[in-house]
C-alpha positions as CSV (number, residue, x, y, z in Angstrom):
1,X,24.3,8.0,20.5
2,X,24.0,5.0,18.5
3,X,22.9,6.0,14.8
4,X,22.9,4.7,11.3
5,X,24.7,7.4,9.5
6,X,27.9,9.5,10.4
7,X,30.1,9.3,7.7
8,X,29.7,12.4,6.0
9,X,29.7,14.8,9.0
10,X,33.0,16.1,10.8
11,X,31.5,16.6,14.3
12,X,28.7,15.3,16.4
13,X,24.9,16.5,16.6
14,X,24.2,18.5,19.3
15,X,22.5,16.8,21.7
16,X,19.1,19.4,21.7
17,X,19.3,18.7,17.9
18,X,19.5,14.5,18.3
19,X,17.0,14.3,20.8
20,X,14.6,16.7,18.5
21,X,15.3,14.2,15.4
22,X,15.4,11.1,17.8
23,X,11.9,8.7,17.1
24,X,12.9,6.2,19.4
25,X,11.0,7.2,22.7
26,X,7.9,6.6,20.7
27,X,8.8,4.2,17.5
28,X,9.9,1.5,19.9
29,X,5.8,0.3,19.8
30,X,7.8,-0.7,16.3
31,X,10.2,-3.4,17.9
32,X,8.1,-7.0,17.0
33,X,7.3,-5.2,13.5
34,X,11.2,-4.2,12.3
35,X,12.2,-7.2,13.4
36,X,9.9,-9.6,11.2
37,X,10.5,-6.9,8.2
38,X,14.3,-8.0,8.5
39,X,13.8,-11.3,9.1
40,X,12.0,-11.1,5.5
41,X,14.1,-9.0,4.0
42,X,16.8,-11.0,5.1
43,X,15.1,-14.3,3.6
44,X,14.9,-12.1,0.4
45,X,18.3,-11.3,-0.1
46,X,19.8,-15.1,1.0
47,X,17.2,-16.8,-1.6
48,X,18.6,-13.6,-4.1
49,X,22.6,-15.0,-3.4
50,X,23.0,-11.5,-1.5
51,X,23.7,-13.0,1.8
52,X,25.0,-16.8,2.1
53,X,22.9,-19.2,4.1
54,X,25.4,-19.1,6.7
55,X,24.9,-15.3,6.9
56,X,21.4,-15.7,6.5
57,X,21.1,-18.5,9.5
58,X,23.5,-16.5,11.7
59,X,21.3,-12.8,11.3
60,X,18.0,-14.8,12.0
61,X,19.2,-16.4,14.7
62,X,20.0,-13.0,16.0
63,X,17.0,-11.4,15.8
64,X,15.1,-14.2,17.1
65,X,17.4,-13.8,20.3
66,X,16.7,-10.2,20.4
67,X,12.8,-10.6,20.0
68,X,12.8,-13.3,22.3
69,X,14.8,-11.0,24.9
70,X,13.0,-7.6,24.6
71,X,9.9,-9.3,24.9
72,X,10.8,-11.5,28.5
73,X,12.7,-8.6,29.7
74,X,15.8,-9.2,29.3
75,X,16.8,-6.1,26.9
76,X,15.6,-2.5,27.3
77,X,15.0,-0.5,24.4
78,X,16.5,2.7,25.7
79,X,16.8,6.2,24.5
80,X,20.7,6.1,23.8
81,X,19.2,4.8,20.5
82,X,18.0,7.3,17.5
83,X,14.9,5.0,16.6
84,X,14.3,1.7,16.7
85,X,15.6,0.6,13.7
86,X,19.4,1.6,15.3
87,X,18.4,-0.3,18.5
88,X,18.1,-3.6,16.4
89,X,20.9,-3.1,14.0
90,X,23.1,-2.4,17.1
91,X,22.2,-5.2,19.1
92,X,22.4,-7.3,16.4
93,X,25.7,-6.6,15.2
94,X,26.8,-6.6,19.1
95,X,25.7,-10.1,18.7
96,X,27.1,-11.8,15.6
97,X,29.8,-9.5,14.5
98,X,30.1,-8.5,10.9
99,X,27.7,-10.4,9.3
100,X,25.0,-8.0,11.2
101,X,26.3,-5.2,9.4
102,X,24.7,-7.0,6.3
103,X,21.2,-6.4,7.5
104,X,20.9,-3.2,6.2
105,X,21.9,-4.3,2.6
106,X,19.6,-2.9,-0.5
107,X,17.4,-1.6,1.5
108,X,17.0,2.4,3.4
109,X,15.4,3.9,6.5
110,X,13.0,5.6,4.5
111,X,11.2,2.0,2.8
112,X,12.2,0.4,6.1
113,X,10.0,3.1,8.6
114,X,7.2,3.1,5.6
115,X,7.0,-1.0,6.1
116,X,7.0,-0.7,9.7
117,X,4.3,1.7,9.9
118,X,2.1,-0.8,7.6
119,X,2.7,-3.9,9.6
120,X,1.7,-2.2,13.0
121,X,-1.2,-0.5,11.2
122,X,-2.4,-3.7,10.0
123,X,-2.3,-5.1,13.4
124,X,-3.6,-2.3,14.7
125,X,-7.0,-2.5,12.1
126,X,-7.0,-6.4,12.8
127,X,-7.5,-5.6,17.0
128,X,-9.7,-2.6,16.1
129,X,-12.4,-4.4,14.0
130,X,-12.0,-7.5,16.7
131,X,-13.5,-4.6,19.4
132,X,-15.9,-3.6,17.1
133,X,-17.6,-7.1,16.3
134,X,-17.9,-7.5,20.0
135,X,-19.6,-4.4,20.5
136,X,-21.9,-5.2,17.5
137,X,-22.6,-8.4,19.5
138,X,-23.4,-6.8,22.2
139,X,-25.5,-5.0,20.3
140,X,-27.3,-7.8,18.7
141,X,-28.5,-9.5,22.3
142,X,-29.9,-6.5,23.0
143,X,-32.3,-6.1,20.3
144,X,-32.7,-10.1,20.5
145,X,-33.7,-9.1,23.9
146,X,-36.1,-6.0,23.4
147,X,-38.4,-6.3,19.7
148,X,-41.3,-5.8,22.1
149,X,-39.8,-3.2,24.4
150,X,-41.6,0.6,23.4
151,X,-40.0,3.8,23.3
152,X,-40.3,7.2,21.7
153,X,-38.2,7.8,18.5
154,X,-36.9,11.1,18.4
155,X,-36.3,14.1,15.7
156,X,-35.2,16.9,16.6
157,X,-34.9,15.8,20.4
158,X,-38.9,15.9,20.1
159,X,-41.0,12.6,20.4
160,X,-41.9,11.5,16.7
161,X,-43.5,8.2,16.4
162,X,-43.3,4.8,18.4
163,X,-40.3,2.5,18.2
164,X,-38.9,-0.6,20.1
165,X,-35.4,-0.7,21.7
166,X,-34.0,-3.5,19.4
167,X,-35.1,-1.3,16.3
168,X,-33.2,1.9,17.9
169,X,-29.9,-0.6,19.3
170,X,-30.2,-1.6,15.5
171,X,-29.5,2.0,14.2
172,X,-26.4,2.1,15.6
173,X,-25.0,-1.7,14.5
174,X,-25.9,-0.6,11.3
175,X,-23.3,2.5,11.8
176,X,-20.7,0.4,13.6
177,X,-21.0,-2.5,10.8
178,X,-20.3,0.5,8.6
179,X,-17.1,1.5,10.8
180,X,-15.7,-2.6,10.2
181,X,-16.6,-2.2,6.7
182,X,-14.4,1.0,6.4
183,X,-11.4,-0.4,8.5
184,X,-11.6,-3.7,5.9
185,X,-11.2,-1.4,2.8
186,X,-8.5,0.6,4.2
187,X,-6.8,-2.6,5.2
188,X,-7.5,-4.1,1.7
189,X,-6.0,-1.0,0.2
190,X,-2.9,-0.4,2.0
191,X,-1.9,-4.2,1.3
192,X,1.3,-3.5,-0.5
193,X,4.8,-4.0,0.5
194,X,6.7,-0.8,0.4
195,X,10.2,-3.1,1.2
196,X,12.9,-2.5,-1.9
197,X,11.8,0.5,-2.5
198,X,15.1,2.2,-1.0
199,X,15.5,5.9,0.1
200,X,13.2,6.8,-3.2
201,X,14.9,5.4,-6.2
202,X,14.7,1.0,-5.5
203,X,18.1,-0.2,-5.4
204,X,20.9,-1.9,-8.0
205,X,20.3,-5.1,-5.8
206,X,18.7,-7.7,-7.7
207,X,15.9,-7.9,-5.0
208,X,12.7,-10.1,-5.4
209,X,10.1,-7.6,-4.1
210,X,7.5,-10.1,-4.9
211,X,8.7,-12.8,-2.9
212,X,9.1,-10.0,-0.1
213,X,5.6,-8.9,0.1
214,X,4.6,-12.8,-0.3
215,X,6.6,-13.5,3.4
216,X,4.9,-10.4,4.8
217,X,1.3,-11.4,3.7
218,X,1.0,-8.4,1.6
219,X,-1.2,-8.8,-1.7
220,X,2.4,-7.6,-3.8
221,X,5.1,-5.2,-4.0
222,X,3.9,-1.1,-4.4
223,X,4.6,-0.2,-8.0
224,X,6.3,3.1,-7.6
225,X,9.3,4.0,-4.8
226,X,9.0,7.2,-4.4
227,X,4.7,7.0,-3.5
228,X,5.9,4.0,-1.1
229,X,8.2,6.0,0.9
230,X,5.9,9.1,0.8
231,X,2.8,7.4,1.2
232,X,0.6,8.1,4.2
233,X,-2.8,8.5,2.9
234,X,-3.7,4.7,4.6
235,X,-3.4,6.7,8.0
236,X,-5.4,9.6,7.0
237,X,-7.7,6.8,5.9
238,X,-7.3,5.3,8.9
239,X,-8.0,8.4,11.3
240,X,-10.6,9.6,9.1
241,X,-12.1,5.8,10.0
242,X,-11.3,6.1,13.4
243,X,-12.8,9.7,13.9
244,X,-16.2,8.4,12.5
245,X,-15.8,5.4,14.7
246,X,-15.7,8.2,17.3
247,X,-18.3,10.3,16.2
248,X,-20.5,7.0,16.5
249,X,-19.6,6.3,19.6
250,X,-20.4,9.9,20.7
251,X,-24.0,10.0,19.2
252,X,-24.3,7.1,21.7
253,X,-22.7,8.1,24.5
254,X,-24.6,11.4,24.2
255,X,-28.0,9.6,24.7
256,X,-27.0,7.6,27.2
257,X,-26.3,11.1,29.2
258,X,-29.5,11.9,27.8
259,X,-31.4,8.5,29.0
260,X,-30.0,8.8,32.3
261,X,-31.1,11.6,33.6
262,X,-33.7,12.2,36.0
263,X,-36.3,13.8,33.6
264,X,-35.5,10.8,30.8
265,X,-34.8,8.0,33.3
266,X,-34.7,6.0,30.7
267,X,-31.8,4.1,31.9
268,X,-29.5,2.8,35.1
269,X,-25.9,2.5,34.8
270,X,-24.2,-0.3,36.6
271,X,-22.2,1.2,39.4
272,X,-18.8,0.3,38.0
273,X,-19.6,2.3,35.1
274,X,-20.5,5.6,36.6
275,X,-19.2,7.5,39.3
276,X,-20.9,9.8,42.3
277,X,-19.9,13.5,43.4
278,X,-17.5,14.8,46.3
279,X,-20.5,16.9,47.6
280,X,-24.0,15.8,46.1
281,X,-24.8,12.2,47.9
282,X,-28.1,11.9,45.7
283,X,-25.4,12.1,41.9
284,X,-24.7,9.0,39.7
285,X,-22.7,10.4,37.0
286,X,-22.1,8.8,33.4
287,X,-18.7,9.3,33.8
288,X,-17.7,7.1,31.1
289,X,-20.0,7.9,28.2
290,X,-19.1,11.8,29.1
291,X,-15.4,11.2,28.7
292,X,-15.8,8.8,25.4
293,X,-17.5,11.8,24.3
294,X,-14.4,13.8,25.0
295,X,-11.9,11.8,23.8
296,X,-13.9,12.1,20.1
297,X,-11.9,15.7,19.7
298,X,-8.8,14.3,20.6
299,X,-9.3,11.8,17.7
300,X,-10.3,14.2,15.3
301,X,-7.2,16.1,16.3
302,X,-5.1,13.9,14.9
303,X,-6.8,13.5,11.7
304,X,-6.0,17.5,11.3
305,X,-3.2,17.3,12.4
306,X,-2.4,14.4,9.7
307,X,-3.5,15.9,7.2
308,X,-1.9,19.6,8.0
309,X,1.2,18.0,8.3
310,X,1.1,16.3,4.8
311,X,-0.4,19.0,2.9
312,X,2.4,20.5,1.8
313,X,5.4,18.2,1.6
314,X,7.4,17.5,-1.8
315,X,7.7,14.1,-2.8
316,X,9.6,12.0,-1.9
317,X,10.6,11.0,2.0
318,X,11.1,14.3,4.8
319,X,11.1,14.4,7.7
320,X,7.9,16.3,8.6
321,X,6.5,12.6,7.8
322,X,8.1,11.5,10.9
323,X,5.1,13.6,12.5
324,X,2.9,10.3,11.7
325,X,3.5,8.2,14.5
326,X,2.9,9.7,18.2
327,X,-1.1,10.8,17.1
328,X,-1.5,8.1,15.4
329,X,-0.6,5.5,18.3
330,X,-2.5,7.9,20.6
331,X,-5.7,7.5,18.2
332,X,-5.8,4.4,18.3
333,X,-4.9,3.6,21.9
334,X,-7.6,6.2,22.3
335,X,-10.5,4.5,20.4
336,X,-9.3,1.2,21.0
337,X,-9.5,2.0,24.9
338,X,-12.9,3.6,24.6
339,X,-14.7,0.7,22.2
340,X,-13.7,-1.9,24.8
341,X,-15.1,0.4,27.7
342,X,-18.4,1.4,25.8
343,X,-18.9,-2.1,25.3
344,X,-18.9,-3.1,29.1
345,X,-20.7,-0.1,30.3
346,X,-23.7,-1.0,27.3
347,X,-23.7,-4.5,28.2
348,X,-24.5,-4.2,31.9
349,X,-26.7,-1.2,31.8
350,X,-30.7,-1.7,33.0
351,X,-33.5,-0.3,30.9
352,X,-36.5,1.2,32.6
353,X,-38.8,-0.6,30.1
354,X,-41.7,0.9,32.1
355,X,-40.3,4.5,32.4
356,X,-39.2,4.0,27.9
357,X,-43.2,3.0,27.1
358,X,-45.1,5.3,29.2
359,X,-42.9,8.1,27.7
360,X,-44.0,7.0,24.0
361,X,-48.0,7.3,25.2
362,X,-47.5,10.6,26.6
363,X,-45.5,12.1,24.1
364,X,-48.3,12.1,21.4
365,X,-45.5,9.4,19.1
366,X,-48.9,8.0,18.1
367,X,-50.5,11.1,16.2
368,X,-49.4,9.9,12.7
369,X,-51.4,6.9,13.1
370,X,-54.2,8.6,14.6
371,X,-53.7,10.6,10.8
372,X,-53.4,7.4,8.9
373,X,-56.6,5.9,10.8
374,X,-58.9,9.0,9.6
375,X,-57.0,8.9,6.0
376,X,-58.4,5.2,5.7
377,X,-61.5,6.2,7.0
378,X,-62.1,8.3,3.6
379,X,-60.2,11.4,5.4
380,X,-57.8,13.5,3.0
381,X,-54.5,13.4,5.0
382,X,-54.3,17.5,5.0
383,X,-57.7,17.3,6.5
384,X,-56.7,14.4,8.6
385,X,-53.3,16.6,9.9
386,X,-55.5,19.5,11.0
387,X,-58.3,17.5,12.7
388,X,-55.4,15.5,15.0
389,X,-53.4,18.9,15.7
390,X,-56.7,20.0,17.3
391,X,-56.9,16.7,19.2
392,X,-53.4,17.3,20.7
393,X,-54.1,20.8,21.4
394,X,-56.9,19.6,23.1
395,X,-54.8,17.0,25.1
396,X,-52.1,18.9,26.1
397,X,-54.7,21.4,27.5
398,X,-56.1,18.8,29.9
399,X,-53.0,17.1,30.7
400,X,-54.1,13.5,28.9
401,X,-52.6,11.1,26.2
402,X,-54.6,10.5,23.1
403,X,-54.6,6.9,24.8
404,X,-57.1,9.1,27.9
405,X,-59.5,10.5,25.6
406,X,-62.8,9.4,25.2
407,X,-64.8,8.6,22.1
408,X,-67.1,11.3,23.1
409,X,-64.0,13.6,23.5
410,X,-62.5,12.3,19.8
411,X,-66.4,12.2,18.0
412,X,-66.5,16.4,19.6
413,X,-63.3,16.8,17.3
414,X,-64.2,14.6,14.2
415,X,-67.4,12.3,14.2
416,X,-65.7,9.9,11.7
417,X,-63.5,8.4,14.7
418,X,-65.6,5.3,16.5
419,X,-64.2,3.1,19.4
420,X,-61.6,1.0,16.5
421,X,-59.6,4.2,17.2
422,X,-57.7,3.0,20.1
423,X,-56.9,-0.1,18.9
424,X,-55.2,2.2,15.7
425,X,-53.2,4.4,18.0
426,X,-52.2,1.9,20.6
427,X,-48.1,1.5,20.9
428,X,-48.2,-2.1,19.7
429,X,-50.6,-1.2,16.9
430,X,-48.4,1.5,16.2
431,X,-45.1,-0.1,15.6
432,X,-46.2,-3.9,15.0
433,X,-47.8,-2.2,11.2
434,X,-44.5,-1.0,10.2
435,X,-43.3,-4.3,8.4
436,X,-41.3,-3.2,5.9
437,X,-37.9,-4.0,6.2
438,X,-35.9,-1.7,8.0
439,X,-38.9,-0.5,9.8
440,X,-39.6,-1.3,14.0
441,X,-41.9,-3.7,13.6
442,X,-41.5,-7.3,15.3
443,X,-41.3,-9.5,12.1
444,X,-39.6,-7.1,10.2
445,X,-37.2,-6.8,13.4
446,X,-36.4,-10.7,13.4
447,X,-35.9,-10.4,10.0
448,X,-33.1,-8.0,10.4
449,X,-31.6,-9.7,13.0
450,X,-31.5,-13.3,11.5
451,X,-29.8,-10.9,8.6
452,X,-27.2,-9.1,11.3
453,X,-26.7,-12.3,13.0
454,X,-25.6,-14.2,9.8
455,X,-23.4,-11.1,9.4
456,X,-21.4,-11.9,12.4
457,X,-20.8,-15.5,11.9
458,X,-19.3,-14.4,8.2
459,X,-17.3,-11.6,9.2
């Protein structure tokens, strides 16, 4: 059992015991990341007169070999190792002989762990936010696509007023440009090199932390030891990111389910992103956007989870905090897995244009306007909101749209309506008035988008 300490104890850990404290069968993900912390910190302490160049030269060529070999195959990070930090010590000094066992020099397992953790996280953001723009662009050709397509807008699952596809696609880049902005300040926050820090106290070595954190591409050294070895709020940050990211994803995925059924029909999903049943020939199921949906609780699990495990722990390191890694690289395999497949079951769905429109006429999504058009006729809206409940009470008694009515039908309810009233309440009418920004209309749509799209190219 290959380990970093041992000096102090009399007898070996029992195996049940060293296997429960082990990280390795999960903090290998950590290999690339350990190695370029010590190949910094190793930089660090040759420019510092720690190590001599030779030293230096002979260490970096070593774990350049053992990168180089992990990576093509050649060397297996297996479980006779306590965590990866032990697998690369030990290769390395199987490698070079004594001046391995210098690796370790001014610095402890505790800052070590803490600067792993930040380096894969980073990466972890970097891929992350990459999925995310391309879903956003995704996104963005769709509304390109559809400022003249008509649907209902909904509240409460009830049709409210008319909107267009691009303006409802648009809700949801909004909330996902949201998500990227999140993952950016947790990124920006968590910038600081924990490195030199040792098991809590720093060190007596005359290390330059600042030059550290300058070959790790981290904005500068964290200012206390004992909050850099204890610190895990960037992944509580960072699930609490991913969970809304989730929850997003889930809002759409839920009306996809919802779009796709036969009484919406809103929507087809391409075969390769749904499946059919063992026993009903006629089913195409949303397979996908059901289990994204399912996969948001495991998410939020690990937030909990995160945050349970942290609540009550004493500064500085223990060993509960060991507890951050296997949810966390589930979390993110998890959204990172379920961003890319939204993405391709989004981009090749079909939109029953048709079905989306003649939903918004019979839903009555037109009423407020019907309103508005008696309010400008000299109307007062209370008045107005009375005399168009009637008319839809009247409508939904003979089966019709306001669109069906006749002006004989509309003058029976209110004589102040004349044959301008269809124009007022027609679906184009209807959303192509709403021009303020943020609102469905076309302009104020292409507005938006030249906005969103100028977004992109920036970030």
């Amino acid at each position: 059992m290959a380990q970093l300490w041992g000096g102090r104890f009399t007898k070996e850990t029992d195996k049940l015991v060293y296997n429960f404290n082990a990280s390795i069968s999960f903090d290998r993900k950590f290999y690339r990341q350990d190695i370029e912390g010590s190949q910094a910190h190793v930089k660090m302490l040759s420019a510092q007169g720690i190590l001599t160049e030779e030293e230096r030269d002979q260490i970096l060529g070593g774990l350049e070999g053992i990168l180089s070999d992990v990576e093509e195959g050649r060397l297996e990070i297996t479980d006779e190792y306590e965590d990866i930090h032990s697998f690369v010590e030990a290769n390395l000094i199987d490698r070079i002989g004594d001046a391995g066992k210098k690796l370790h020099t001014g610095r402890s397992r505790n800052d070590q762990v803490a600067l792993d953790m930040k380096l894969y996280i980073r990466d972890e953001i970097v891929e992350t936010d990459g999925l995310l723009k391309g879903l956003l662009t995704t996104l963005l050709s769709i509304m390109e696509e559809n400022t003249g397509t008509y649907m209902p807008g909904f509240t409460h699952l009830q049709k409210a007023q008319p909107i267009t596809l691009a303006h409802h696609m648009g809700a949801y880049f909004e909330m996902f440009k949201r998500d990227r902005q999140r993952l950016f300040d947790i990124y920006k926050r968590m910038n600081y090199c924990p490195l030199g820090s040792g098991a809590l106290a720093g060190t007596t070595y005359p290390l330059d932390r600042e030059y550290t954190a300058k070959l790790l591409e981290f904005d500068g050294p964290t200012l206390n030891s004992m909050d850099s070895v204890a610190d895990r709020d960037y992944l509580i940050e960072l699930l609490s990111a991913l969970s809304t990211v989730m929850m997003h994803l889930s809002r759409f995925c839920e009306e996809i389910i919802i779009w796709n059924s036969n009484e919406y029909r809103f929507v087809e999903l391409d075969d390769a992103y749904s499946t059919g049943s063992s026993i009903m020939p006629q089913k195409k199921n949303p397979d996908i956007a059901e289990l994204v949906r399912g996969k948001t609780g495991r998410v939020y699990g690990a937030l909990v989870s995160m945050l349970t495990t942290m609540k009550g722990i004493p500064l500085a390191y223990n060993k509960d905090m060991q507890e951050d890694k296997e949810l966390t690289f589930d979390a993110i395999d998890t959204v990172k897995g379920c961003i890319a497949l939204f993405n391709g079951m989004v981009s090749t769905v079909r939109f029953n244009k048709e079905v989306m429109e003649a939903s918004a006429k019979n839903g009555f999504t037109n009423a407020t306007d019907a309103a508005d058009y008696l309010v400008n006729h000299g109307v007062p809206f209370r008045d107005a909101h009375g005399i168009v409940g009637r008319l839809v009470l009247y409508c939904i008694e003979k089966g019709i749209s306001l669109d069906d009515m006749s002006l004989e039908e509309y003058k029976a309810i209110s004589p102040v309506f004349e044959e301008d009233i269809y124009e007022a309440i027609s679906l184009k009418t209807c959303v192509e008035k709403r021009t303020t920004v943020g609102a469905p209309g076309e302009e104020a749509m292409k507005q938006v988008i030249a906005l969103e799209k100028d977004y992109l190219l920036k970030n």
